[in-house]
KOLMAR-843223 format. One record per residue (C-alpha): residue number from 0; residue in one letter; chain; x, y, z. Coordinates in steps of 0.1 Angstrom, whole numbers, plus 5000, padded with zeros to 4 digits. Each point is the difference from the previous one (the first is absolute). Layout:
<sites>
NUM:a:A:X:Y:Z
...
</sites>
This chain:
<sites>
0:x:A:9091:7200:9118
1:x:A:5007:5031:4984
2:x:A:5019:5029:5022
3:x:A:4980:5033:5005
4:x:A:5007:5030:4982
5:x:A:5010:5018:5029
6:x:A:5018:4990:5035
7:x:A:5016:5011:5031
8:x:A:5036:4995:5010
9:x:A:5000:5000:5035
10:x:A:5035:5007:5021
11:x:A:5002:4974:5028
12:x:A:5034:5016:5012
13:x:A:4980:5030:5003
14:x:A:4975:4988:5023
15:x:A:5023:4983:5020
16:x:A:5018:5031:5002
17:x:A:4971:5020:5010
18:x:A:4992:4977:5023
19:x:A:5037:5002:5017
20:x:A:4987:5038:5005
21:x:A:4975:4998:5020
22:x:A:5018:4970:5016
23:x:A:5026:5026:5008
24:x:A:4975:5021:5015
25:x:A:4978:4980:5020
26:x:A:5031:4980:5014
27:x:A:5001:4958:5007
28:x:A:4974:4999:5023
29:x:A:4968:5015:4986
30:x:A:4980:4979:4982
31:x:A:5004:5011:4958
32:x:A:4971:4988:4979
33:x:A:5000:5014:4968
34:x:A:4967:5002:4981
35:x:A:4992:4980:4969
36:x:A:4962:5007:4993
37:x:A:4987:5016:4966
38:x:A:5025:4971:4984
39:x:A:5031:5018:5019
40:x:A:4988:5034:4993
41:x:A:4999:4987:4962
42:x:A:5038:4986:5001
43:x:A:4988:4964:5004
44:x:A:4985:4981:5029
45:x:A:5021:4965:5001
46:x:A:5032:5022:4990
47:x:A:5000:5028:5020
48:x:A:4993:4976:5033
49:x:A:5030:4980:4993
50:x:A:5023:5027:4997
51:x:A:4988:5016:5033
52:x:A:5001:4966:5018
53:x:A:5039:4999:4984
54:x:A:5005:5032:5011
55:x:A:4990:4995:5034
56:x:A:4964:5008:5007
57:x:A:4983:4986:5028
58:x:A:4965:4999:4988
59:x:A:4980:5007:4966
60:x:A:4971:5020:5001
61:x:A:4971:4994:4973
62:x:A:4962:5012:4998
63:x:A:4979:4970:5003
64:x:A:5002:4961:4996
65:x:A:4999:4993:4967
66:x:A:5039:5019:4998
67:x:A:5009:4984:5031
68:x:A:4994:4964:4983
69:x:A:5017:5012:4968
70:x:A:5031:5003:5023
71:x:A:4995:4964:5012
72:x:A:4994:4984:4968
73:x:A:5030:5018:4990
74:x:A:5018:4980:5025
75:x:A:5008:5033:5027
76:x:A:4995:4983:5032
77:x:A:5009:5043:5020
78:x:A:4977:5009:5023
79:x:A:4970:5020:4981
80:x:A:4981:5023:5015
81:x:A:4961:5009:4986
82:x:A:4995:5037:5005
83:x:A:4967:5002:4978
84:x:A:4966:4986:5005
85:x:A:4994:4959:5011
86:x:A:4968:4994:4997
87:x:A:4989:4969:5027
88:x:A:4994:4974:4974
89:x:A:5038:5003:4990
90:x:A:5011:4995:5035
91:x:A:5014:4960:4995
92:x:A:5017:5010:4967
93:x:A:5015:5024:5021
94:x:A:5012:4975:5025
95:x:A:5013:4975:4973
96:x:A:5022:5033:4989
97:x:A:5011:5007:5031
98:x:A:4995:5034:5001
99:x:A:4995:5031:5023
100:x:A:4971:5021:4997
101:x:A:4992:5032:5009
102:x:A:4964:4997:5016
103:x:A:4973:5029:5009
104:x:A:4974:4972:4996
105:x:A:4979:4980:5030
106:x:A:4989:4974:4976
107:x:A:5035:4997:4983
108:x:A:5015:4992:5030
109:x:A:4977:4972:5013
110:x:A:5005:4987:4962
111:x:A:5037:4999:5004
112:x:A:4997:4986:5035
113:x:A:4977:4968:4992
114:x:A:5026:4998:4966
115:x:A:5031:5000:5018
116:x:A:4986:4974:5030
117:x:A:4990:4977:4971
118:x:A:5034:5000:4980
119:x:A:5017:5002:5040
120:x:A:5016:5029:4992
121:x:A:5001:5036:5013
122:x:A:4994:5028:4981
123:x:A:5016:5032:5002
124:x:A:4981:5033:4999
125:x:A:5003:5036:5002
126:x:A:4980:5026:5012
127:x:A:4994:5037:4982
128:x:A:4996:5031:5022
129:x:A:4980:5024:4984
130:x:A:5022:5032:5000
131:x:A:4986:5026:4977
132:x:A:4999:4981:4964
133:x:A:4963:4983:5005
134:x:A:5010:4967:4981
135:x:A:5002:4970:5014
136:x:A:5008:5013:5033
137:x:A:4978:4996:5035
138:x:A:4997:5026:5024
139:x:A:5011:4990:5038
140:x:A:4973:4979:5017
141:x:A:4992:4983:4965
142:x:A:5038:4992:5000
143:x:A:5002:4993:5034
144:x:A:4968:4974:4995
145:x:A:5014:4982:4972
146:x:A:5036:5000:5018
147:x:A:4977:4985:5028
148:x:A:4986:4974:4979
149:x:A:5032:4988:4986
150:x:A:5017:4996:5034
151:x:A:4969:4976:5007
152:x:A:5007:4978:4967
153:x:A:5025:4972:5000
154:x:A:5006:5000:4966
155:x:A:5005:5037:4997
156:x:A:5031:5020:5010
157:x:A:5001:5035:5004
158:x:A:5026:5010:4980
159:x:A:5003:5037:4998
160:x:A:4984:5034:4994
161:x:A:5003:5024:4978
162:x:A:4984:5033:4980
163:x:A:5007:5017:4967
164:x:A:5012:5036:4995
165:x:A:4972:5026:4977
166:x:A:5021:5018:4988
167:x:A:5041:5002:5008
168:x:A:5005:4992:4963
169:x:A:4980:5030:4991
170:x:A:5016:5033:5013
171:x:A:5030:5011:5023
172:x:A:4974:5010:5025
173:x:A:5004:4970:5022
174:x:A:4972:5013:5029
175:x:A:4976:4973:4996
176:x:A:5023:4973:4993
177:x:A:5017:5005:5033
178:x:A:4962:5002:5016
179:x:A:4995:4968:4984
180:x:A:5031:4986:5014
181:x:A:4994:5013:5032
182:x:A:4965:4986:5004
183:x:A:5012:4964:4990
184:x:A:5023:4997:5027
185:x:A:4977:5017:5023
186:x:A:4975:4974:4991
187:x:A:5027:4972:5004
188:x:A:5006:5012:5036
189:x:A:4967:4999:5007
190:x:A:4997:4962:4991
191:x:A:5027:4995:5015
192:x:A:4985:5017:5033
193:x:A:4970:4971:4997
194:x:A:5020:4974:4997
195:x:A:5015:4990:4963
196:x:A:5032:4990:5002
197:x:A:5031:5011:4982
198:x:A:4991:4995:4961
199:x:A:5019:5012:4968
200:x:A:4994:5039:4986
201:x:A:5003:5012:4967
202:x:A:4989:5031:4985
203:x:A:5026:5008:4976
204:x:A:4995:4998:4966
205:x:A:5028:5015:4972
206:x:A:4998:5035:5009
207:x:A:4997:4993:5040
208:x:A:5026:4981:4997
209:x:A:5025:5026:4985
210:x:A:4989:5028:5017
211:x:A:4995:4988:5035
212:x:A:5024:4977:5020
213:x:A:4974:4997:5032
214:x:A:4971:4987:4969
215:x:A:5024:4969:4995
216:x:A:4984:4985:5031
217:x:A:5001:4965:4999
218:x:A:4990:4995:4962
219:x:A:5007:5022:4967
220:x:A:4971:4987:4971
221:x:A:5022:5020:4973
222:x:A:4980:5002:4969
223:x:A:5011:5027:4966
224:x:A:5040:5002:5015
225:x:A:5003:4965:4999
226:x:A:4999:5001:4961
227:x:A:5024:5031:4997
228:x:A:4973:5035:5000
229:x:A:4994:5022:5027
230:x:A:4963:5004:5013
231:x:A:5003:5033:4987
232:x:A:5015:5034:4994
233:x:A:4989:5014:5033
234:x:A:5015:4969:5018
235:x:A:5032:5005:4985
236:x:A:5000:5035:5005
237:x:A:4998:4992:5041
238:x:A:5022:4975:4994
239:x:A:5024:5026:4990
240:x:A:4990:5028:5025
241:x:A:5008:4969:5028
242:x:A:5030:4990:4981
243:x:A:4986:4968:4996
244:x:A:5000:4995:4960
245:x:A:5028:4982:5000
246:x:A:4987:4970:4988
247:x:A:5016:4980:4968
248:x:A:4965:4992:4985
249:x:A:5000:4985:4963
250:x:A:4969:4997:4983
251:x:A:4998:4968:4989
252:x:A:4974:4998:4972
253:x:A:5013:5004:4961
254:x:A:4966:4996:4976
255:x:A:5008:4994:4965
256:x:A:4985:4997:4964
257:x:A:5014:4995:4963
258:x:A:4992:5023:4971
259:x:A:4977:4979:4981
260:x:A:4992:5025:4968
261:x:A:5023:5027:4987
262:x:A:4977:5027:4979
263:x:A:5004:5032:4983
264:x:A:4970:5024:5005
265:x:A:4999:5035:4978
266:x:A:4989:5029:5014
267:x:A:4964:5009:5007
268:x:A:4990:4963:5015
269:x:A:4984:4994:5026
270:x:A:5013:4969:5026
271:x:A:4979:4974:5019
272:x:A:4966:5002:5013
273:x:A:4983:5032:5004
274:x:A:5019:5020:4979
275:x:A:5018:5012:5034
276:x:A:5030:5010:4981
277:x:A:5009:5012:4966
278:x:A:5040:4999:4980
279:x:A:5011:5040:4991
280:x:A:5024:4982:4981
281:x:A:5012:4964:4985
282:x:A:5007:4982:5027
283:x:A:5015:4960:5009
284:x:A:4980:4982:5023
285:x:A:5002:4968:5018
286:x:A:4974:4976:5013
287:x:A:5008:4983:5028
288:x:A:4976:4973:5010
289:x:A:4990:5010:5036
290:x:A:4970:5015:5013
291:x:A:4977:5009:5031
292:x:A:4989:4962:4994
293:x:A:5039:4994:5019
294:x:A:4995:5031:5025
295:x:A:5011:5025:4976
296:x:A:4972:5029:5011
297:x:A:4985:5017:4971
298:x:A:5001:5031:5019
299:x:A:5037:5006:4989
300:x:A:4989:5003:4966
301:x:A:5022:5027:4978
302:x:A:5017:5007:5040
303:x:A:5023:4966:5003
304:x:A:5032:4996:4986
305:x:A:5018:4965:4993
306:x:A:5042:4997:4996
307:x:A:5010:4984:4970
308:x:A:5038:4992:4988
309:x:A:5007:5023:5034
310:x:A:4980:5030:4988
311:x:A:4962:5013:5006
312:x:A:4967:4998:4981
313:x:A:4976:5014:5005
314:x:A:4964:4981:5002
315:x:A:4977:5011:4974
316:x:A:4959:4997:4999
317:x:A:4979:4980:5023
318:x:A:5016:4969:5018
319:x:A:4984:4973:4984
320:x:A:4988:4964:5015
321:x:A:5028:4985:4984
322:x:A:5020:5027:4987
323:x:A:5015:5031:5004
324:x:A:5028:5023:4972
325:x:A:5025:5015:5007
326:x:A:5021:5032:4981
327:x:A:5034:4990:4987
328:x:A:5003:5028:4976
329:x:A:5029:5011:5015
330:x:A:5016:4964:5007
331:x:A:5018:4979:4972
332:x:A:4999:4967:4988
333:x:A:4972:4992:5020
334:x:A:4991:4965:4990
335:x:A:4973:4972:5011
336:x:A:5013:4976:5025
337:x:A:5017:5033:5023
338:x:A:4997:4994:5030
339:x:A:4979:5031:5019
340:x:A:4999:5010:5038
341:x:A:4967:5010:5009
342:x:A:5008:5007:5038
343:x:A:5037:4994:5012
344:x:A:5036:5015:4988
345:x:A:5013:4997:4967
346:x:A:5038:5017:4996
347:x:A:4997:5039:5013
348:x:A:4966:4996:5002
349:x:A:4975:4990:5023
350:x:A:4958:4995:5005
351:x:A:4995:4996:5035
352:x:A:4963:4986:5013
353:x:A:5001:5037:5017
354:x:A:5001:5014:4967
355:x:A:4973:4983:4986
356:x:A:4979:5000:5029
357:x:A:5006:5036:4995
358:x:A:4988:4998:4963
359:x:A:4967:4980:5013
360:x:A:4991:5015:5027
361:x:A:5006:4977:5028
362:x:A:5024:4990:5021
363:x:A:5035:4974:4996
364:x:A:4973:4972:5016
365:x:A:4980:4997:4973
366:x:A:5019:5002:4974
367:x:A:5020:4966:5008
368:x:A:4972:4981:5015
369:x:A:4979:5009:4970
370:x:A:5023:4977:4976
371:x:A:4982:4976:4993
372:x:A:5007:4964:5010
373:x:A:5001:4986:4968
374:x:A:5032:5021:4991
375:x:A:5028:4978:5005
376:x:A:5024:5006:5032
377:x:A:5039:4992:4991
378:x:A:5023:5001:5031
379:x:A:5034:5013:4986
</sites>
């Protein structure tokens, strides 16, 4: 079959290195379970899990069931936990998985029980406290009913608990992320106070996790870190008001095209669809064969820039399905079959997935998960 036009090269030294961070962090005895939903944050499900698992995770986080049994067909027998939705009717493919779940469901848990009993096997669960993000989450006597019902299940096992933070990622104002810590162990002491025994905490996701030694808990679910980005500008900037951006992260994610067409355009013409952008003088322009079909969002149209032979050029017109051009006026011997860095480092230069989140409009997130599938992932 032929190879697609465009692909990802994907660093596993840098995610194993990454992960050695927050191993560093958290220390040997919390629980490190990196999360590989959304494909690995777009850097490839099946390959990013095995380099975590080599690098020492203790867990891999996914979204729902059909990731979980992409692991397992893949051959990854780690411990996967579900932190998305299960509906009930997917409760014995869950047990045949052999994964945990996090539950805020009556009916999913009876599923899971009368699952597990039939396979004779016990499945793990955890519970969410609902802290201040109004997700999955259940306020205190619907947590402390479900952790009720579980206790009264033989083929259930409380697991855990845990929350989510709103909004740590999203300013340097950390008031209602330490509300939201402090009401999840408040609500853990008051289960506690009724009777649940000791069970597993986690609340730390990638920017809990740097920021706040007492977040590490008993688990760390680190998720955008993992791959080499921080969570954001604002979470650095703590980071380094705390002196605690000292972290070796690598991004791991190179995305790559080829020129396919070399053309000289005169002055006065107008390029790609809409008439979005017009030559004030003869210009060389490449096509590269990419477009918002692969995750390359047309909202970076005549705003993105792409490093060929180590240099940049400049996107210009709309981003097309299936194509995109590129300004190499100013860079010779441009030829087909170069190769192009759409988002990674090329010599001096550099096109981080900050950078063109920047350019789009989003956030470092979406921009990786939004590769599409279909684009090739090469470890390197």
């Amino acid at each position: 079959m032929a190879q697609r036009l465009t692909w990802c090269e994907v660093s596993k030294a840098a995610l194993m290195g990454n992960l050695a961070e927050f191993r560093r962090l958290v220390g040997p005895d919390c629980r490190l379970s990196p999360v590989v939903k959304a494909n690995a944050y777009g850097h490839g499900l099946e390959l990013a899990a095995r380099a975590f698992m080599e690098g020492g995770a203790d867990a891999l986080c996914v979204n729902d069931a059909w990731e979980a049994g992409r692991l397992r067909g893949a051959g990854i027998a780690a411990p996967v936990i579900i932190l998305g939705n299960v509906p009930p009717e997917q409760a014995e493919e869950v047990v045949e998985l052999g994964a945990e779940v996090v539950a805020y469901d009556r009916d999913l848990l009876v599923a899971l029980d009368r699952a597990g009993k039939a396979a004779g096997k016990t499945v793990k669960v955890m519970v969410k406290l609902e802290t201040g993000t109004n997700r999955q989450g259940l306020r205190m006597e619907e947590a402390w009913k479900l952790v009720s019902l579980a206790a009264e299940l033989d083929g259930i096992q409380l697991a855990g608990l845990s929350t989510h933070f709103a909004d740590i990622e999203d300013t340097t104002d950390h008031t209602f992320a330490r509300e939201q810590l402090d009401r999840f162990n408040a609500g853990v002491d008051i289960l506690k106070t009724r009777g649940l025994k000791s069970v597993m905490r986690s609340v730390g996701n990638s920017a809990a996790t740097i920021l706040w030694p007492e977040a590490h808990l008993d688990m760390v679910r680190v998720g955008i870190g993992a791959y080499g980005m921080w969570p954001s500008t604002e979470t650095f900037v703590t980071a380094a008001l705390t002196h605690r951006n000292q972290l070796a992260l690598q991004p791991a994610l190179t995305w790559k095209t080829r020129v396919a067409q070399v053309k000289e355009v005169p002055a006065g013409e107008y390029v790609s669809y809409g008439r979005t952008f017009r030559t004030t003088h003869p210009a060389r322009l490449v096509v590269l064969p990419v477009g918002y079909y692969d995750g390359y969002d047309r909202g970076v149209s005549n705003m993105a820039w792409v490093l060929i032979r180590g240099r940049r050029a400049q996107v210009r017109g709309r981003v097309c399905m299936n194509m995109i051009m590129a300004d190499v006026t100013d860079i010779p011997d441009v030829t087909v079959g170069d190769e192009v860095v759409l988002m990674g480092t090329d010599g001096d230069e550099s096109i981080g997935a900050e950078q063109f989140a920047t350019w789009a409009g989003t956030i470092n997130y979406e921009v990786t998960t939004r590769i599409a599938e279909s684009v090739q992932r090469i470890e390197v």
